[in-house]
Structure formats: structure tokens, C-alpha cells
C-alpha positions as CSV (number, residue, x, y, z in Angstrom):
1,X,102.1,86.7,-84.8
2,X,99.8,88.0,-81.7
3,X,97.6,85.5,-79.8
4,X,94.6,86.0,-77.7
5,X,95.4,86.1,-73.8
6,X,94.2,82.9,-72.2
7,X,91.3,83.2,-69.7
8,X,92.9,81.7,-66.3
9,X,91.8,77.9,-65.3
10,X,89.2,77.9,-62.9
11,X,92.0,76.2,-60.2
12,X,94.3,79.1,-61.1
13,X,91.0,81.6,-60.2
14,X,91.3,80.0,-57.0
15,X,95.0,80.0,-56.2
16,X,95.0,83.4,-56.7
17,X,92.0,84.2,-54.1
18,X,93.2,82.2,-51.8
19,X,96.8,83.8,-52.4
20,X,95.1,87.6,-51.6
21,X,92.4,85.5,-48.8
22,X,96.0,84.7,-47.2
23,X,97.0,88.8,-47.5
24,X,94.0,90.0,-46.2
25,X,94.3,88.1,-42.9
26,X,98.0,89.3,-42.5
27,X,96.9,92.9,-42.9
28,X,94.5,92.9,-40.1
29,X,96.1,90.1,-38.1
30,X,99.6,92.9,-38.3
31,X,97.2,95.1,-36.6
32,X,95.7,93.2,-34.1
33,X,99.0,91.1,-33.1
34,X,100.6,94.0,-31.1
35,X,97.8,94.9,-29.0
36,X,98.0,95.0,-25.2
37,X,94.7,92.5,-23.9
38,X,92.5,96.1,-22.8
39,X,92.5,97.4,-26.5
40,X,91.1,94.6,-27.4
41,X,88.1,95.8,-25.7
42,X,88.2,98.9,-27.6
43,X,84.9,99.8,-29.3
44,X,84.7,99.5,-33.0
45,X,82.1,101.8,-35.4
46,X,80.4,98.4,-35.5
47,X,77.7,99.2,-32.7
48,X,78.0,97.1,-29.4
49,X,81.4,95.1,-31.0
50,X,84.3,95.7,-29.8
51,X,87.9,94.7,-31.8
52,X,87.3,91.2,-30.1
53,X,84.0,90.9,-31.3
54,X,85.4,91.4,-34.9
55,X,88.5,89.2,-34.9
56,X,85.9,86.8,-32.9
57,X,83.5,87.2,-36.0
58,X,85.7,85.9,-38.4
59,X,87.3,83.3,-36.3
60,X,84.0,82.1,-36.0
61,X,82.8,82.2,-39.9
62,X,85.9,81.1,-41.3
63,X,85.3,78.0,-38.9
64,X,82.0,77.2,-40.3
65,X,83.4,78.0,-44.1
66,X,86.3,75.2,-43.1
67,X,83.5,73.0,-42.0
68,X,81.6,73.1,-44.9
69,X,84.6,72.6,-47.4
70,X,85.6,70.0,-45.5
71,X,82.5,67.9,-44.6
72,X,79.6,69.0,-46.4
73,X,77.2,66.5,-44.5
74,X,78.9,67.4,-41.5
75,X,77.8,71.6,-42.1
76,X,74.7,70.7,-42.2
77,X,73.7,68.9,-39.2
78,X,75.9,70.7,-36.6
79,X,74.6,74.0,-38.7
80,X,70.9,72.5,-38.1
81,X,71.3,71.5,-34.2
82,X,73.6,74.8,-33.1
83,X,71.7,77.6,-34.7
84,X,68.1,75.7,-33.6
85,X,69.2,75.5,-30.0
86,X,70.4,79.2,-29.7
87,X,67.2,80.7,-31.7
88,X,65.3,78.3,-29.4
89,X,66.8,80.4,-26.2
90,X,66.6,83.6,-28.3
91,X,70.0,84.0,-29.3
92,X,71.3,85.4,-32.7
93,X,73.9,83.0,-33.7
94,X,76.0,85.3,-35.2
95,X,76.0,87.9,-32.1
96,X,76.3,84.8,-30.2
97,X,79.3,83.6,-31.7
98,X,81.2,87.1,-31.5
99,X,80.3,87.5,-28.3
100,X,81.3,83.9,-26.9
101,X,84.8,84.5,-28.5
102,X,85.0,87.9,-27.4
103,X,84.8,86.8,-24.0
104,X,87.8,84.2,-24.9
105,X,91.7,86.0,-23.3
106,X,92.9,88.2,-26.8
107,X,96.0,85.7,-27.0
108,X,93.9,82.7,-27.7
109,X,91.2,84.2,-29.6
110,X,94.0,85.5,-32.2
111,X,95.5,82.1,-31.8
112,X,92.2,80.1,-32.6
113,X,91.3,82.9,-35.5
114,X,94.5,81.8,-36.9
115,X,94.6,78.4,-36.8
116,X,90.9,78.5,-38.4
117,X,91.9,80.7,-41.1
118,X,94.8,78.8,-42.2
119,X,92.5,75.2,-41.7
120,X,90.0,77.1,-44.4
121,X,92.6,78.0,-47.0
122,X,94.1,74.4,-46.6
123,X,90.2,73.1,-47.1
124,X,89.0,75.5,-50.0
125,X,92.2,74.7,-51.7
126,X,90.8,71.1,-52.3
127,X,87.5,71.5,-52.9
128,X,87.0,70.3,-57.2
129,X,85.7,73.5,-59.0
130,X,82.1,71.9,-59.6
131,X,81.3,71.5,-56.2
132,X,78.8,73.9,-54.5
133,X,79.5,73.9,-50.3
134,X,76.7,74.6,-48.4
135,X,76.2,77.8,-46.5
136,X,73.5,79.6,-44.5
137,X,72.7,81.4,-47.4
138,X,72.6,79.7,-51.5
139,X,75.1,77.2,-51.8
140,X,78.2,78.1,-53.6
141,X,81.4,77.3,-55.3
142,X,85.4,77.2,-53.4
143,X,85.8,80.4,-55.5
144,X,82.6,82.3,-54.3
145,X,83.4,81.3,-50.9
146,X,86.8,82.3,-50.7
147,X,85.7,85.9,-51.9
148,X,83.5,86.5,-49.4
149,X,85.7,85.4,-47.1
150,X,88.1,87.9,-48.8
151,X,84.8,90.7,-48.3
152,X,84.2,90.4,-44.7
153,X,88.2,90.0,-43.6
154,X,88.3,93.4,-45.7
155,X,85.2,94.9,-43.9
156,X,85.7,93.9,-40.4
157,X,89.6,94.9,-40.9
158,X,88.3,98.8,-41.6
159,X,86.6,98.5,-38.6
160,X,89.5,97.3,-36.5
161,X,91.5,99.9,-38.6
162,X,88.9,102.5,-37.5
163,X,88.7,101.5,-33.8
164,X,92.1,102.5,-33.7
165,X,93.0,105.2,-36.3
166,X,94.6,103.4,-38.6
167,X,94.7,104.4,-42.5
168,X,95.3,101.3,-44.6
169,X,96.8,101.0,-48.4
170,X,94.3,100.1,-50.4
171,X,95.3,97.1,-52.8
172,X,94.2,95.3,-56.5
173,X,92.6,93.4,-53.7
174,X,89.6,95.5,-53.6
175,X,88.9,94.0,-56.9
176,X,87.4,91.4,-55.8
177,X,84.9,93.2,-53.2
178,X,83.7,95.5,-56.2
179,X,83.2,92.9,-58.5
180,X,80.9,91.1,-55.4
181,X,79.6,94.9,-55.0
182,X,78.7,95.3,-59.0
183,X,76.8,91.3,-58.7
184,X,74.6,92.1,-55.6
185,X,72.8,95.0,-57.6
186,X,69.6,92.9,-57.6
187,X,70.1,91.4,-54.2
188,X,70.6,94.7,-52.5
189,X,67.2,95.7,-54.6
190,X,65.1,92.6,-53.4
191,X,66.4,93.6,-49.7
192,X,64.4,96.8,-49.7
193,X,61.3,94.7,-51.5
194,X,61.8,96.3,-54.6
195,X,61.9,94.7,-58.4
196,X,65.0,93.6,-60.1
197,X,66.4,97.0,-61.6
198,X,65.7,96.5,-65.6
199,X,68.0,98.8,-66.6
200,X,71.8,98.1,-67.3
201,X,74.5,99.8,-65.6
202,X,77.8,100.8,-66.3
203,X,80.0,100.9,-62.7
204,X,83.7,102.3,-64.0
205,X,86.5,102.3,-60.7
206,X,89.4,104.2,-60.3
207,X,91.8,101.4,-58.9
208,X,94.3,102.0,-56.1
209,X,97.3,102.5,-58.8
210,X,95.3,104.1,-61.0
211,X,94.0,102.1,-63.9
212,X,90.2,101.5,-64.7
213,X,88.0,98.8,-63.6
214,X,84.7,98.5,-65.4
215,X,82.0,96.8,-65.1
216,X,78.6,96.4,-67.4
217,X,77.7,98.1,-70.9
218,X,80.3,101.0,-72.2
219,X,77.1,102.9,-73.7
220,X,74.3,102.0,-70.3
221,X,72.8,105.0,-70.0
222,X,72.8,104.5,-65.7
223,X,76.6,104.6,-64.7
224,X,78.4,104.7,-61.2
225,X,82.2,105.8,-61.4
226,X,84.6,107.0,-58.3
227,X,87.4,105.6,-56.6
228,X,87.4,101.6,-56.1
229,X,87.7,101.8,-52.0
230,X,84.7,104.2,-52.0
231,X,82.7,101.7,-54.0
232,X,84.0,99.1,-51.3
233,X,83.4,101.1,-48.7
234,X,79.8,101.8,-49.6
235,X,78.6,98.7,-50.4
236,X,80.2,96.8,-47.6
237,X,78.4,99.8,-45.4
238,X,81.7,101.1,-43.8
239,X,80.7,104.7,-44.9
240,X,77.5,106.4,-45.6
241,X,77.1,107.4,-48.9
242,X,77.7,111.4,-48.6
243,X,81.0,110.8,-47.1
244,X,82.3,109.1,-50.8
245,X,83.5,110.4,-53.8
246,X,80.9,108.4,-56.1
247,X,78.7,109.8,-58.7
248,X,75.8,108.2,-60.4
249,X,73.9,109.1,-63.2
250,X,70.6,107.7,-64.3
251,X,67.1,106.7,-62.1
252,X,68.6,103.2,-61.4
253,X,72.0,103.8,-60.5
254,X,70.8,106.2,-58.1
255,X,68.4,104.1,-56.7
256,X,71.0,101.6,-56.4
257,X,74.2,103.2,-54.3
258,X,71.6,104.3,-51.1
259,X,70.8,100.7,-50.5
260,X,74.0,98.6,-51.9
261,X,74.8,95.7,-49.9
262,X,77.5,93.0,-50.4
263,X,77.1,90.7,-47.5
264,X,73.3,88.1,-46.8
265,X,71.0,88.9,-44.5
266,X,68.8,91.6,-43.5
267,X,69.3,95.3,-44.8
268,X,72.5,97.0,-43.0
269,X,71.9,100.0,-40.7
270,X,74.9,101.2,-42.4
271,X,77.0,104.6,-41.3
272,X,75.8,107.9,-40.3
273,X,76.6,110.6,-42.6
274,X,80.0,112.4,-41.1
275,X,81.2,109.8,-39.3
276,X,83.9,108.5,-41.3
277,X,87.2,107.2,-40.0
């Protein structure tokens, strides 16, 4: 007798992302971790950032995602009165924060990134799965948190990696950023002030080991396919889209791959063609 394979419980969804959240951070903090205090002024492809500013990045987000799992009420008004001061002084609260702990000596900075980290996976890991935590952006779910938590560790690790040569493994990890990648179609579409693509389409991945991740209709017309980290790469904007081995075919998909973009907020400047790695 055969029997259907059970879809995993929503709290096992979760274990696991936190589980690869966890993995994440320990590829890029086994990067960081060695470094004497001057490379950690070493510029990064991110313009103006240095490998501070990145590791200070996520220090910083991952202490407001720990916030908002934690106190929900409490997000909100130090959210409300910290970002309204600095925009009232001209500040962009996000430069602001990375360059605050940039300034910080490396050995804390990696020290409070840590601790913040490992507070957030403690705090997401007890959130009940019909919760939505607030954010800056649409409220959302432990689960939708935790994978874009997952998507920027990942994105601002390629730049650390890039700042200083480094070539990492890619892992069934990236599943998780393509899957973000494939649902932001119509965000990254409304970015550029352009209409909801009507059109379905088929995105197929070659994953780091080889098998086939797939996404949308099997007969969509419009259909993406390449390698899983080129995917990732292009729609977290860590290469331009010449440098990747991606191929679309149909109006929408190649409307689409230009302008992807995984993470909120205005359209990314992106890479300039050739400058990969």
C-alpha cells in the first residue's frame, strides 16, 4: 500500500527555516570572524558600505525583527519615535543604522550581531503560526520573516564574500530566496509603475546538486530556467543580468528578469554589467 507524503506542519515549516536562518549566519559569521579590525573597513560592491556596514546591517534588522516578535506593541512605538526623529534630521534610518554600527570596534559589532541573531531565532521560534508581526513594510507571519531574514543574511554575505574574494558553496538553502524571488514578480512590476503581469510564468531552477525546482504552470507559455544561484543572484541584485546564465522566453518573462527585486523599498540600482565577483 503507498500513501500520499504529508505536507509538513506549519511549526515544522518553521523549524526548518530557522534551522537554515541559523546556517546562513555561520557561513558569513566563518567569514567575518577571522578578520583583522582594518578589513573590516574593506569596501564592499555595495556602494559607500564597507564589510562593517553589512555585518552592521543585519545586526541592526535582525534587532528590530527580534523586537517585533517579541513585543509587537513595543515595534511599533520605538519604530514610530526612532525613524520620525532621524527623517526629521534628514537621516535614512537604514544608512543610519549601518553606519552607527559601522563605527562600533569589529569585535563588538560581531559580538552584538550575534547576540541579536540568536535573541531573533529564540523569539521567531515562539511566535503561534497565525500571528502576523509588524514590520516597516505589510505585516507578516514567523515564517515570512524568518525568510527574509534568511534573503538578506544570503545577500549581504555575497557581498562580504565579494569584498574579499571569496567563492561560496551554494546550498538547498537558495531555495528559499528563489521561491521569495518567483512571489515578488508583481511587486518588482509595481516598483517600476507598471501593471500586474497577466500572464503566467513557468520559472524551472537547476539546484546546487542538480535536481529541478519549478515554479508556476508546466505548459505557461513565459518561462525563466538557469541555475538556482543566478536566479538568486539576480533578483537579490548581486549581479546584473548579462553576467547570468538565465534564459527567458515570452514578453513577460522578459519584462520581468531586468527589474526583479526580492527585498521592499525603492527599485535597486542593482550591478553594472561585468562586474561580477
Amino acid at each position: 500500500m503507498t500513501t500520499e507524503p504529508k505536507e509538513p506542519r506549519p511549526a515544522d515549516v518553521l523549524t526548518g527555516l530557522l534551522d537554515d536562518l541559523r546556517a546562513e549566519s555561520a557561513e558569513l559569521d566563518g567569514l567575518v570572524a577571522g578578520l583583522e579590525p582594518e578589513a573590516w573597513a574593506r569596501d564592499t560592491p555595495a556602494q559607500g558600505w564597507t564589510i562593517a556596514h553589512q555585518i552592521a546591517h543585519l545586526a541592526w534588522t535582525d534587532e528590530w525583527s527580534g523586537l517585533s516578535a517579541r513585543d509587537p506593541e513595543g515595534f511599533a512605538a520605538e519604530a514610530g519615535r526612532v525613524f520620525g526623529e532621524l527623517r526629521s534630521e534628514g537621516l535614512d534610518p537604514v544608512d543610519e543604522g549601518a553606519a552607527r554600527g559601522a563605527a562600533e570596534d569589529p569585535a563588538a559589532l560581531l559580538a552584538r550581531w550575534r547576540a541579536g541573531r540568536e535573541g531573533l531565532l529564540a523569539a521567531l521560534a515562539a511566535v503561534p503560526g497565525d500571528v502576523r508581526l509588524p514590520w516597516f513594510g505589510p505585516p507578516m507571519k514567523a515564517p515570512s520573516m524568518a525568510t527574509a531574514r534568511l534573503m538578506e543574511t544570503w545577500a549581504h554575505g555575497q557581498d562580504v564574500a565579494d569584498a574579499l574574494g571569496a567563492v561560496r558553496e551554494p546550498t538547498a538553502r537558495l531555495r528559499h530566496i528563489a521561491h521569495l524571488g518567483v512571489r515578488t514578480m508583481g511587486f518588482a512590476f509595481s516598483l517600476h509603475g507598471l501593471p500586474a503581469p497577466q500572464t503566467p510564468v513557468r520559472v524551472e531552477l537547476t539546484a546546487p546538486k542538480g535536481e529541478l525546482w519549478s515554479w508556476g504552470p508546466a505548459d505557461a507559455a513565459d518561462r525563466v530556467t538557469g541555475p538556482a544561484l543566478d536566479f538568486c543572484l539576480l533578483v537579490t541584485q548581486r549581479r546584473h543580468r548579462d553576467d547570468l546564465a538565465l534564459a527567458a522566453t515570452g514578453a513577460t518573462a522578459a519584462a520581468w528578469l531586468p527589474i526583479a527585486q526580492v527585498f521592499a523599498g525603492a527599485p535597486g540600482k542593482g550591478r553594472e554589467a561585468g562586474s561580477a565577483g
